[in-house]
Residue frames relative to the residue before (quaternion, step in Angstrom):
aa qw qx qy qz dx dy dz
X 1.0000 0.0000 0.0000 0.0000 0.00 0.00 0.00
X 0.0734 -0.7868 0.6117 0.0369 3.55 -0.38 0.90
X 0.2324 -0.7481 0.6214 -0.0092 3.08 -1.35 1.47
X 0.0699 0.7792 -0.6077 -0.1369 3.33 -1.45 0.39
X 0.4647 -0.6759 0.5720 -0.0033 3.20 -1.21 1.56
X 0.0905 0.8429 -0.5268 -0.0623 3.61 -0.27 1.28
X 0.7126 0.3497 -0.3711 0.4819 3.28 -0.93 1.27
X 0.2563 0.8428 -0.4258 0.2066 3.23 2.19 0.16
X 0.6667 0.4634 -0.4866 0.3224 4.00 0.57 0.05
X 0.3458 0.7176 -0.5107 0.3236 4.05 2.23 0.11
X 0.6403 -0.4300 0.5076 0.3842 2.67 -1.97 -0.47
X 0.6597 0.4607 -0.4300 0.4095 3.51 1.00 0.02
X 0.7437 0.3149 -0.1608 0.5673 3.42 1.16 -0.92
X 0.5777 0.4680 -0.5597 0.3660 2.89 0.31 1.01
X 0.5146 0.5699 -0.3344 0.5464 3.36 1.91 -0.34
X 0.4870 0.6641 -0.3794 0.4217 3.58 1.14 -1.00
X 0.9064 0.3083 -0.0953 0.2726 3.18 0.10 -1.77
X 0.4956 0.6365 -0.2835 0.5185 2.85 1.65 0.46
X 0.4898 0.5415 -0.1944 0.6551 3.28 1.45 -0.91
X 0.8412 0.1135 -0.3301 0.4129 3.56 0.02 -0.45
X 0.4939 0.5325 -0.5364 0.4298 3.92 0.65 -0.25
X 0.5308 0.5824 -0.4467 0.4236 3.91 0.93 -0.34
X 0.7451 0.4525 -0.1749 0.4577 3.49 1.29 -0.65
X 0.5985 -0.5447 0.5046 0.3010 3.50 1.56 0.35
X 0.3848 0.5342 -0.5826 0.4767 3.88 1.28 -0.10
X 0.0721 -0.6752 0.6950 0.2364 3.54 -2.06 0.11
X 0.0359 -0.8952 0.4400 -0.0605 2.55 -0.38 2.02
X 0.1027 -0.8709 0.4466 0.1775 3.94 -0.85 -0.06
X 0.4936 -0.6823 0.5103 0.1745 3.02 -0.89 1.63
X 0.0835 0.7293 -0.6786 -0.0266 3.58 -1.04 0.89
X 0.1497 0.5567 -0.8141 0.0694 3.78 -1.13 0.73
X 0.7488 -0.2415 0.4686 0.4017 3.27 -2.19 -0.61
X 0.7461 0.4215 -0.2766 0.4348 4.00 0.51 -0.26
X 0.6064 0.3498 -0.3195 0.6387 3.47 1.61 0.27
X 0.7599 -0.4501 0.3358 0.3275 3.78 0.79 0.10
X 0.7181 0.3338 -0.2077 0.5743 3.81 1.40 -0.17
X 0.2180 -0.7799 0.5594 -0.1770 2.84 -0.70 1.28
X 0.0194 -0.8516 0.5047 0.1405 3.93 0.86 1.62
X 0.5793 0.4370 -0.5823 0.3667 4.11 0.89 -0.36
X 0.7245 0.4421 -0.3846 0.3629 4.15 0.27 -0.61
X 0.4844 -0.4907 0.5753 0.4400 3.41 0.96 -0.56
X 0.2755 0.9357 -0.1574 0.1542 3.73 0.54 -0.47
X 0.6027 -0.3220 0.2277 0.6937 3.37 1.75 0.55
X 0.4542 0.6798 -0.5022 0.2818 3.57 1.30 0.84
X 0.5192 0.6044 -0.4708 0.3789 3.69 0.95 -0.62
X 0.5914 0.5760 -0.3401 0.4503 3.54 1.15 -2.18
X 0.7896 0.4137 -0.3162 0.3245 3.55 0.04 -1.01
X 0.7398 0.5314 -0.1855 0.3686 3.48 1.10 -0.70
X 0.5538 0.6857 -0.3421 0.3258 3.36 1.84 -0.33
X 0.7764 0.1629 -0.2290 0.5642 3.48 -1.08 1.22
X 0.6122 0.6150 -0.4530 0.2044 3.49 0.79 -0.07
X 0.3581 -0.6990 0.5572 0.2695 3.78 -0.68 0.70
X 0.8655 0.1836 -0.1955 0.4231 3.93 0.34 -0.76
X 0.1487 0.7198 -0.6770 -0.0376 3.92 -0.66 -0.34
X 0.2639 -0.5945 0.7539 -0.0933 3.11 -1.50 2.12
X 0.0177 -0.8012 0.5973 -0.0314 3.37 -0.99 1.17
X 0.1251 -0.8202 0.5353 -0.1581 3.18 -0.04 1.52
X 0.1798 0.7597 -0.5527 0.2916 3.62 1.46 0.30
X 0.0981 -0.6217 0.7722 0.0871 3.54 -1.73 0.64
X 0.6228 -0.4749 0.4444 0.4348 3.69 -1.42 0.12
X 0.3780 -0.6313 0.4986 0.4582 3.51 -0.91 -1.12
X 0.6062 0.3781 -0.0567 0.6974 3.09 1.59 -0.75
X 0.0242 0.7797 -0.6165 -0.1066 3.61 -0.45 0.95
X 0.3443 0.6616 -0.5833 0.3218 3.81 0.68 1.22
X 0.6635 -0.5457 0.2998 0.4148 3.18 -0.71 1.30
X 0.8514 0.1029 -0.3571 0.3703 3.53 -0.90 -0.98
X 0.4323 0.5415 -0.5916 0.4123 4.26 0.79 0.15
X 0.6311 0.5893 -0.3652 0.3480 3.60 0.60 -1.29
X 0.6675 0.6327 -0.2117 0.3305 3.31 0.97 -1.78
X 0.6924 0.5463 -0.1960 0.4287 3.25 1.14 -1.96
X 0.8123 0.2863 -0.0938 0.4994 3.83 1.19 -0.88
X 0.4650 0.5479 -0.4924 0.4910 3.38 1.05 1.15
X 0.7052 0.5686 -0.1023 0.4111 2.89 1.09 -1.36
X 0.3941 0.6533 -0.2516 0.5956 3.58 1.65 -1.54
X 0.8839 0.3827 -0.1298 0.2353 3.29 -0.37 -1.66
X 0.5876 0.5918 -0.2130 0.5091 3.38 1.35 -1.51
X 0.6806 0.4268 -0.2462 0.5422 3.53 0.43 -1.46
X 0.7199 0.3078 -0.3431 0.5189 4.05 -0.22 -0.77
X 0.5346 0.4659 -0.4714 0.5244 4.30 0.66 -0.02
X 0.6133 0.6443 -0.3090 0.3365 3.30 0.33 -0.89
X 0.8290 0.4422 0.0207 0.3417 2.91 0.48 -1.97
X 0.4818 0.6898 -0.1322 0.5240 3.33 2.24 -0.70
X 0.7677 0.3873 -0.1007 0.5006 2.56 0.75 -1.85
X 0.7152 0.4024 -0.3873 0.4202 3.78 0.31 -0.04
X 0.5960 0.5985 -0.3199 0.4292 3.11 1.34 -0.47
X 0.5014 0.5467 -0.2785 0.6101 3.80 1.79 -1.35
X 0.4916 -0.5204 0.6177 0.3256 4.21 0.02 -0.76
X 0.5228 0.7043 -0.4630 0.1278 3.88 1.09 -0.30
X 0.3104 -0.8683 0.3856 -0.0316 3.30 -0.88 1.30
X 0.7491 -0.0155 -0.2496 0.6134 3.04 1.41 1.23
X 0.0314 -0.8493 0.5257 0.0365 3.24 -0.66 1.21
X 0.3085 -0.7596 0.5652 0.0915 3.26 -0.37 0.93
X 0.2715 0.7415 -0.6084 -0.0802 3.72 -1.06 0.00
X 0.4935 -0.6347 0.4695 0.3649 4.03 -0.98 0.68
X 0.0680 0.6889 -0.7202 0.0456 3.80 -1.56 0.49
X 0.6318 -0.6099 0.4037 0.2566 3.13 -1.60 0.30
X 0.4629 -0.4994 0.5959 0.4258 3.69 -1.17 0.29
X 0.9365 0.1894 -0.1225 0.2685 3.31 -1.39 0.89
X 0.1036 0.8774 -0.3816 0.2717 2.89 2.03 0.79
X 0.7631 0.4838 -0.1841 0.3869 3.53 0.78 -1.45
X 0.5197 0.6578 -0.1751 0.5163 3.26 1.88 -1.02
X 0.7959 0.3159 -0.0985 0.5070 3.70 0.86 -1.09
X 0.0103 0.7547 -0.6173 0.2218 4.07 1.08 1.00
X 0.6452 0.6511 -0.3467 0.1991 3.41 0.43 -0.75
X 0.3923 0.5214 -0.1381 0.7451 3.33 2.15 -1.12
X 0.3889 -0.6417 0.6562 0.0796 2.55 -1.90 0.89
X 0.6354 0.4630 -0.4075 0.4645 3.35 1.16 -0.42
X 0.5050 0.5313 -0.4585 0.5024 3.79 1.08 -0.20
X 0.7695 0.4975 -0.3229 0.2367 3.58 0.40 -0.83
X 0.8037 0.2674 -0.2845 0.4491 3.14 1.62 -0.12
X 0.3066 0.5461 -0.5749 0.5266 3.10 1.66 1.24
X 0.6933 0.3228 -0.4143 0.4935 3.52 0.35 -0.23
X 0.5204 0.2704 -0.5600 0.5853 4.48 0.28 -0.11
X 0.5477 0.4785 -0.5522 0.4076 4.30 -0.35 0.22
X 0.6087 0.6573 -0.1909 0.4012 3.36 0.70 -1.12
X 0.8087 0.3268 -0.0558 0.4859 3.38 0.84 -2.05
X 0.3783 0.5082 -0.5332 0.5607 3.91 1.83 -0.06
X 0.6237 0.4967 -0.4182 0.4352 3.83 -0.09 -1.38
X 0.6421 0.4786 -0.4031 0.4429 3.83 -0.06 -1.10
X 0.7991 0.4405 -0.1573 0.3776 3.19 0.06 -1.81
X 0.5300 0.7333 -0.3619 0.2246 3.46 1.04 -1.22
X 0.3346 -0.7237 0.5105 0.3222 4.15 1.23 -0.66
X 0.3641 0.7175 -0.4140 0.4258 3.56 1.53 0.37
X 0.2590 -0.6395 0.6820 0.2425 3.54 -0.77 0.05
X 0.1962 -0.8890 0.3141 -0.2693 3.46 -0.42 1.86
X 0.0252 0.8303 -0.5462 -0.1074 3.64 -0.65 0.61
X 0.1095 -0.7968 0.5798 0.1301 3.65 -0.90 -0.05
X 0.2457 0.8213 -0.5118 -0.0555 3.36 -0.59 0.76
X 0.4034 -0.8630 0.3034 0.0207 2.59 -0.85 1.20
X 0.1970 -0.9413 0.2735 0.0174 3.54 0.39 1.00
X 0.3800 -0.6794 0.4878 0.3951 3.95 -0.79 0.65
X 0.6767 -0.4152 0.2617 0.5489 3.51 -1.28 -0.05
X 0.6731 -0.4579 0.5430 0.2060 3.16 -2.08 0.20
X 0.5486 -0.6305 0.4959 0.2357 3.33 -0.66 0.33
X 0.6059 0.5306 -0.1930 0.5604 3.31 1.16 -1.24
X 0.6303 0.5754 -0.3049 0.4227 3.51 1.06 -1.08
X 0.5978 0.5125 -0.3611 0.4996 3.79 0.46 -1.16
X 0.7276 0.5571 -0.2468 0.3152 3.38 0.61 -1.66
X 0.6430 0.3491 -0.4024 0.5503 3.58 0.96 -0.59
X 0.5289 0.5863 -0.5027 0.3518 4.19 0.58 -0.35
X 0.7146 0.4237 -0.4292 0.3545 3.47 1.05 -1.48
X 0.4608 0.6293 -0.3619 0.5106 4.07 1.36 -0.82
X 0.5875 0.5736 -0.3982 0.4089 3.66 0.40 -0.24
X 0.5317 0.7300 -0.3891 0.1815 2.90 -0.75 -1.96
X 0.5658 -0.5495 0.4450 0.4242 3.64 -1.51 -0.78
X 0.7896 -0.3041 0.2777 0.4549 3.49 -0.92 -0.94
X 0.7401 0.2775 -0.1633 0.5904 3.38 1.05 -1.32
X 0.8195 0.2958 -0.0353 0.4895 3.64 1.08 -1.14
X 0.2442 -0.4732 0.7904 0.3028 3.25 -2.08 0.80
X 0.0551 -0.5957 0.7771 0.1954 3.80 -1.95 0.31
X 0.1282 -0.7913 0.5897 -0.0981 3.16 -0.78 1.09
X 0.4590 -0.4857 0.6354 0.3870 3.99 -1.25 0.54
X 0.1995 -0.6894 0.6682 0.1959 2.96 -1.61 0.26
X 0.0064 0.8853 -0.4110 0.2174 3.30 1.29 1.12
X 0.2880 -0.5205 0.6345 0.4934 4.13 -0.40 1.06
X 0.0261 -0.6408 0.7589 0.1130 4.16 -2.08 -0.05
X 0.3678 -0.7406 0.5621 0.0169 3.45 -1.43 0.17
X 0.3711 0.8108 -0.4502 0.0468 3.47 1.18 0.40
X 0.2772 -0.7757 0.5538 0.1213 2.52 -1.88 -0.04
X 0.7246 -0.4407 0.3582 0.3905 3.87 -1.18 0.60
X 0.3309 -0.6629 0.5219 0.4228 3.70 -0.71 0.63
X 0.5479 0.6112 -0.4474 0.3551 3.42 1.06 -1.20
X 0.7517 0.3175 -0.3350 0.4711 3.89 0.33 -0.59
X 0.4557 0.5533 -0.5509 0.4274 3.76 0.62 0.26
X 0.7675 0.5016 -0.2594 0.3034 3.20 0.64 -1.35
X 0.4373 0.5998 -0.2907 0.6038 3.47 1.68 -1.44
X 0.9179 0.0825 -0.1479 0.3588 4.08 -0.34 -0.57
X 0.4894 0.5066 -0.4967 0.5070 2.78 1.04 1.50
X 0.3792 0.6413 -0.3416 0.5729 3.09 2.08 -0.41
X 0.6822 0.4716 -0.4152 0.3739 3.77 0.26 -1.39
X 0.7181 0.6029 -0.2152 0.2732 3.42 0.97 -1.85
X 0.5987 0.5106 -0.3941 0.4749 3.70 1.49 -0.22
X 0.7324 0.5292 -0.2207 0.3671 3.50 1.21 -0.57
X 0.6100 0.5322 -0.2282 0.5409 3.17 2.10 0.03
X 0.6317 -0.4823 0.4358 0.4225 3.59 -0.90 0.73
X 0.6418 -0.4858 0.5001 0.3192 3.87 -1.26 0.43
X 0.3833 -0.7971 0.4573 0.0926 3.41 -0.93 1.02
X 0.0608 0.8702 -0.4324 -0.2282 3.12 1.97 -0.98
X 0.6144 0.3883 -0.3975 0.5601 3.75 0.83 1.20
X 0.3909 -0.5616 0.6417 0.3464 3.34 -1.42 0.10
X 0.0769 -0.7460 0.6613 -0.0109 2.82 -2.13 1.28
X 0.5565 -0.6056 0.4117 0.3925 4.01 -1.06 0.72
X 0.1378 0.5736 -0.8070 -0.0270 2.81 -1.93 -0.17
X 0.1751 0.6611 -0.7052 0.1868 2.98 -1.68 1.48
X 0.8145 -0.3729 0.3957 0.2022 2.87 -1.78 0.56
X 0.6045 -0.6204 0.4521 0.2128 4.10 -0.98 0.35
X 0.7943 0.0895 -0.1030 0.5920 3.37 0.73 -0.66
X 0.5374 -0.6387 0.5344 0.1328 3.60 -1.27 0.57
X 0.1352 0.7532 -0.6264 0.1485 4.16 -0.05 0.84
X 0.6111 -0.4680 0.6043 0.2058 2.86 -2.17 0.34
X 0.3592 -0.8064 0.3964 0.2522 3.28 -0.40 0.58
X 0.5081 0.6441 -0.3092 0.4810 3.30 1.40 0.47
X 0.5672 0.4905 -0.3433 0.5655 3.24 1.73 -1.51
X 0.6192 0.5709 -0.4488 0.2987 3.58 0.21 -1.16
X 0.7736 0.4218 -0.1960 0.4304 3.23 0.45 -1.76
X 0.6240 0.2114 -0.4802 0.5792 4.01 0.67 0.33
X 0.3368 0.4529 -0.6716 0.4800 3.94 0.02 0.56
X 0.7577 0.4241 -0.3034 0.3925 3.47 -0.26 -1.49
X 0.6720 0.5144 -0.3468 0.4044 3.77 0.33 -1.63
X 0.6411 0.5886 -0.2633 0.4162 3.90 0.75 -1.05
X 0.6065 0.4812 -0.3173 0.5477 3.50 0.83 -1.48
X 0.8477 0.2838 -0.2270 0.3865 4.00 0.16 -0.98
X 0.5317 -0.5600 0.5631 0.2944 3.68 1.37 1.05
X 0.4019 0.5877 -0.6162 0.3369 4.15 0.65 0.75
X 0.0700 -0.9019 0.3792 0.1947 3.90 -0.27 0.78
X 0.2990 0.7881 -0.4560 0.2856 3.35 1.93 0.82
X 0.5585 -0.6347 0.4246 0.3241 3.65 -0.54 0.48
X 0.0489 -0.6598 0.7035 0.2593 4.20 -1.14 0.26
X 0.3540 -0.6768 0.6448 -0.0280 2.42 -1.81 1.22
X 0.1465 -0.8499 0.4829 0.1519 3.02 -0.29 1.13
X 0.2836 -0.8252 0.4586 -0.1681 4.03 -0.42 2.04
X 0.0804 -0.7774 0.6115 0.1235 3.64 0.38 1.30
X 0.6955 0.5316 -0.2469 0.4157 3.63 0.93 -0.45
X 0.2408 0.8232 -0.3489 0.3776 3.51 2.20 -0.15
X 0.2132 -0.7896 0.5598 0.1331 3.89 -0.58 0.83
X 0.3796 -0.7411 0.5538 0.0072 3.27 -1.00 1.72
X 0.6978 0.0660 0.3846 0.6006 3.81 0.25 -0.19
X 0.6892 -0.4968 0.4594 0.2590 3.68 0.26 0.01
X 0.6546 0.4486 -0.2049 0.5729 3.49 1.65 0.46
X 0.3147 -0.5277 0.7132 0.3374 3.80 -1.16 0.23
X 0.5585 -0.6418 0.5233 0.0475 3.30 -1.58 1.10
X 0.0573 0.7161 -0.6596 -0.2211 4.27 -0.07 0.07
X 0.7805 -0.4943 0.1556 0.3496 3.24 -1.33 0.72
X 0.8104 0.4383 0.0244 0.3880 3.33 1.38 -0.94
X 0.1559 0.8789 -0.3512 0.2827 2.72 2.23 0.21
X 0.7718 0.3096 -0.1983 0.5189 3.68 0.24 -1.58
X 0.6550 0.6421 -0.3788 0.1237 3.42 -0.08 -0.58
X 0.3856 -0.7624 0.3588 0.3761 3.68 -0.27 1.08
X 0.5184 -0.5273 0.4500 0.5006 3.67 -1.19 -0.41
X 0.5651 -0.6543 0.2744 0.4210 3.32 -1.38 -0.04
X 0.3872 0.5177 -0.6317 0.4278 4.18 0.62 1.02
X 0.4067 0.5978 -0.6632 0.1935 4.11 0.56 -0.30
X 0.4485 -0.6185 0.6188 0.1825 3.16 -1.44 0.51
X 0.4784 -0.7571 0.4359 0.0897 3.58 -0.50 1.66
X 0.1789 -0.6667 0.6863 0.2290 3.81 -0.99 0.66
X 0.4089 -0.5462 0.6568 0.3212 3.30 -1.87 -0.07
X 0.6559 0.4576 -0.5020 0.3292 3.80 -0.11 -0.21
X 0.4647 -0.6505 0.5993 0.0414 3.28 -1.12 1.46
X 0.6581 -0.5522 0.4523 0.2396 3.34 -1.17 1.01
X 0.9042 0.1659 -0.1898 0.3447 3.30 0.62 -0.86
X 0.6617 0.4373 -0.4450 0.4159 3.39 1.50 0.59
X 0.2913 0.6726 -0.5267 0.4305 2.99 1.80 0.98
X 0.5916 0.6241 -0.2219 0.4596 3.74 0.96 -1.37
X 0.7301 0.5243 -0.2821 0.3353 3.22 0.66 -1.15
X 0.6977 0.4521 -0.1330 0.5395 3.16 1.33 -1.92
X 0.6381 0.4318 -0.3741 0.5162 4.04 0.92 0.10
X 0.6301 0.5150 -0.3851 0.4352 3.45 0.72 0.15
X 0.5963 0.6097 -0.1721 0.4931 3.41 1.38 -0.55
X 0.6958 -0.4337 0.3339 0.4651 3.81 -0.33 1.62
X 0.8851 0.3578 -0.1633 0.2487 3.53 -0.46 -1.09
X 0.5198 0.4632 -0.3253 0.6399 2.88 1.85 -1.16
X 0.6502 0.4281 -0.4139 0.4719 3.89 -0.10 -0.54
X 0.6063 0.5840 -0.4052 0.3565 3.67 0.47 -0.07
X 0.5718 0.5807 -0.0331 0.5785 2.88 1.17 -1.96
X 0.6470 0.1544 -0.4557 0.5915 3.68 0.02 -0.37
X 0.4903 0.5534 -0.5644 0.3671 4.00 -0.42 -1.14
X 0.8413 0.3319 -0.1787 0.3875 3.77 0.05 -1.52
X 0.5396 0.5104 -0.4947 0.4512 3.90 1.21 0.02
């Protein structure tokens, strides 16, 4: 069974494709740094031939709306078109909990026209749709300004990339949902509390601000915005033995390299 993992050089798909070569899967990683390019079309046929599964875990580069727009769309529509042409028989591709909820953002809006190519696409199809990343908050708290983090004080749900990847693993080995499904994290946090948890652990001595008026993506946040429904499908890694195990040499490697 030959798999192909776009965006397979991320921090998700690279965790993916690791996860599945553990399984003896023969898989191939295709971004722009291996030679495939899904917004040009670009070595996408070569990469797609004979392939039965293709997990698209692509991110923009530019997560300003109309860049976002131009390379969801680009990308979604030339997958599509590949992929029926290749025979692939389940396409899978990652999105966000609360995509449909957040229209307001442009970068939601063309995670969600990604979404409706996949639907439309005559593929047999999963979506899952995920809460934020740990790793994700963590680069916001590294952001910020000089003196300050502003942060939403949005309720969030995250979760562990390692378990994005691990149940996205499960989701190639499972018949086609032809629907979108959750994944999130165990415990439920402000997204402020989280992000001073984090700022503290790294001795960062800029202040969080907690900012109902804080920009998410190009949006104001309502409290409940991120939060999956209650069929999401539950990780086990805990906030803080995520923290623990990222603070540690290796885990600081490992993120550096996502």
């Amino acid at each position: 069974m030959k798999i192909v993992v776009i965006g397979g050089s991320g921090r998700i798909g690279e965790r993916l494709v690791r996860n599945l070569r553990q399984e003896d899967c023969r898989v191939f990683e295709a971004s722009p740094s291996y030679g495939v390019d899904a917004v040009t079309g670009q070595g996408l046929a070569e990469a797609l031939a004979e392939a039965e599964i293709v997990v698209d875990v692509s991110n923009s580069p530019s997560l300003e709306g109309p860049a976002a727009l131009r390379f969801f769309e680009a990308a979604g529509r030339n997958l599509a078109a590949v992929g029926r042409a290749a025979g692939v028989r389940h396409h899978i591709a990652l999105s966000i909990v609360g995509v449909d909820r957040l229209l307001a953002g442009e970068y939601f809006r063309a995670k969600q026209l990604q979404e409706d190519i996949v639907r439309g696409s005559g593929i047999p199809f999963t979506i899952l749709r995920s809460t934020q990343f740990f790793e994700f908050i963590s680069d916001v708290v590294q952001e910020g300004t000089a003196r300050d983090i502003p942060i939403s004080p949005a309720l969030a749900q995250p979760i562990a990339g390692e378990d994005v990847a691990d149940m996205l693993a499960d989701v190639v080995f499972s018949d086609p949902f032809n629907a979108a499904i959750e994944i999130a994290g165990p415990e439920q946090f402000r997204l402020d509390q989280i992000a001073t948890e984090i700022a503290t652990a790294h001795e960062d001595g800029r202040r969080v601000v907690a900012d109902v008026h804080a920009r998410y993506f190009g949006l104001e946040l309502e409290e409940r915005s991120l939060l999956p429904g209650p069929d999401a499908r539950i990780a086990a890694q805990r906030f803080d033995d995520w923290l623990r195990d990222s603070l540690q040499p290796a885990g600081r490697a490992a993120a550096r390299a996502g």
